[in-house]
Structure formats: C-alpha cells, structure tokens
C-alpha angles and dihedrals in degrees: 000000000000087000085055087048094050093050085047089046086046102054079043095068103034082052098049076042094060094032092062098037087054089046092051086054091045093059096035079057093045103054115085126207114220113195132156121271099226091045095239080164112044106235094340114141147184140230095209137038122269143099139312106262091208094048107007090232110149112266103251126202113276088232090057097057118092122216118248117255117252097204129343127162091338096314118131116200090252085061104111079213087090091067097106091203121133120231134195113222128211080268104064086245107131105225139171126227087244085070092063084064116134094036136097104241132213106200135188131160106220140159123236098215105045120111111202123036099011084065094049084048092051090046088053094045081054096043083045093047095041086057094056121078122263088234090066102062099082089060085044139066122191104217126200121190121191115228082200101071094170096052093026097078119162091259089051090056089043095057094038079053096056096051100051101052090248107114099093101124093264091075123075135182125209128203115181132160125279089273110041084051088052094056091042087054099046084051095059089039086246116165126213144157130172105240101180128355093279103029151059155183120230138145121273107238138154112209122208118190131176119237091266081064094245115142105256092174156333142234113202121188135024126287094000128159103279097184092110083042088057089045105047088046095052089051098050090050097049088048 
C-alpha cells in the first residue's frame, strides 16, 4: 500500500513539474518584443505595438526585423544601401538605393509643388552640379527624393524634370511610399512635417554619400556658401 502511494507521489510530481515547464514556454512564446526598425534607440524594446518615439516609424516584431549587415559586398551597416525600400524613378524604372551603387551620390529631399524653400534646393543642386566638371558626371548621380509621395508621381518629376533642365541622365527623381520617405529621411536627419494638404515644413539639407553609400557630408541652409560641398564631392569622385 505505501509502496502504491509513493509511485502515485511520485507521477504527481513529475506531472506539476511538466505542467509548469510547458507553461513557462508557453508564455516565453507568447510574449512578443516590439523595437524600432531603424534602431533610434540602440536594443530597446517594447512589450506592445506603436510607434518609434525618435522617428515615429511603427514598431515592428523583433523577429521581423532583419540584422543589419557588417560587411557585404562592400557594404558597411552605416550604407544607406542596406535600406531594402523600393523606389519609382522619373522614368517610371522601380529601383532600390542599392542600384545607385558605384556612384557618388548628391542627395536632397524636396516637394514639387512648394513655392518657397524646394526652389532655392534645386537652384543650389544646379549651382552645385554647374561647379563640378563635366567629366565627373558619369562617377556621380544627383538624386532627388520627393517628401509628397501621393502628388509627386514618376510623370510629375519627369515633367518637373524636364522644366527645370534636370533630366540628363545624371539626375534622378525618386518617388517611395510615406514610409519608406519617413526612414530615408530619418537616415539623412531630415526633418518634415506636413503643415497644410499641399504644403510642408522640412529641414533644408544637402546630402553627400561615397559610392559605398556611406554619408561623407552635409550642407544645411539656402544659398549658402558650397565650396566644402565642391570639395568633399571632388574628392569622393577622384577616391
């Protein structure tokens, strides 16, 4: 009989053992890490679903979330190459940024149809482009990327293009979704905010990269003095 009760004690406790273990899994499975895509805030991570407070990205799964490359194919994990958005050009091709690779690149984030700083932008992109030599073009791209994804469409850069006196094959327009135009421009440090239906307010910034797609420097303002922008690009070209 106390020999019965000891093989019963016994299967008790085995079973209370495997029922907690399991229910210990089962909650491990069950809770879900939230963190920012672009990583605004290192590891941190969240236990429900929202949006990134430093760049206001949606919180995305951390198993979603795919780990930056170290080095592949000449990428480091600050090339803006590893951004996996798609983008429609002036052309009406879909690229990625990682097809611009092996070029220096002269980057801005403007609006067609604003009226008072994007015109200055594109007249310093001009004034920029007009100081380098002709025999560089073909190691550089001027990229444009619209911060008005919905009345930016590929036909109204191209015309805008086409206006003004920006459509050699050197220039390109971009055209992405609302959220891809919100982490490119987290990556660049660029600032906007749509202030009305047909306007907004953003920084005013000139973006230099090396072919590898790493940042090499910044011009910030209008109409302000380019000569360390000339440099820095010449020199990137001629590496």
């Amino acid at each position: 009989m106390n020999s019965y009760k000891w093989i019963i004690g016994i299967f008790t406790m085995l079973f209370v053992l495997v029922s907690c273990n399991n229910g210990a899994k089962t909650m491990a499975r069950n809770e879900t890490a939230y963190a920012c895509p672009m990583k605004c805030e290192g590891d941190k991570t969240y236990h429900k679903t929202g949006s990134c407070p430093v760049c206001k990205m949606d919180l995305m799964t951390m198993a979603s979330i795919t780990p930056e490359p170290m080095e592949m194919d000449g990428i480091s994990e600050e090339s803006i190459f590893n951004l996996t958005s798609k983008w429609n050009t002036e052309e009406g091709n879909t690229i990625a940024l990682k097809d611009l690779k092996g070029k220096t690149l002269v980057m801005v984030m403007i609006y067609t149809t604003c009226k008072a700083a994007c015109p200055r932008l594109v007249a310093d992109m001009r004034n920029i482009e007009k100081q380098i030599p002709e025999a560089f073009n073909k190691d550089l791209q001027y990229v444009l990327v619209s911060i008005d994804p919905k009345t930016d469409t590929p036909e109204h850069l191209k015309a805008f293009a086409k206006e003004n006196l920006m459509d050699a094959e050197h220039w390109t327009f971009l055209q992405g979704t609302e959220k891809s135009v919100r982490e490119f421009a987290n990556v660049l440090a660029v600032k906007y905010k749509q202030i009305s239906p047909m306007d907004f307010s953003h920084s005013n910034i000139i973006s230099v990269f090396d072919p590898q797609g790493e940042l090499v420097h910044q011009q910030e303002g209008l109409g302000v003095d380019n000569r360390e922008t000339i440099k820095k690009i010449i020199e990137t070209v001629k590496k």
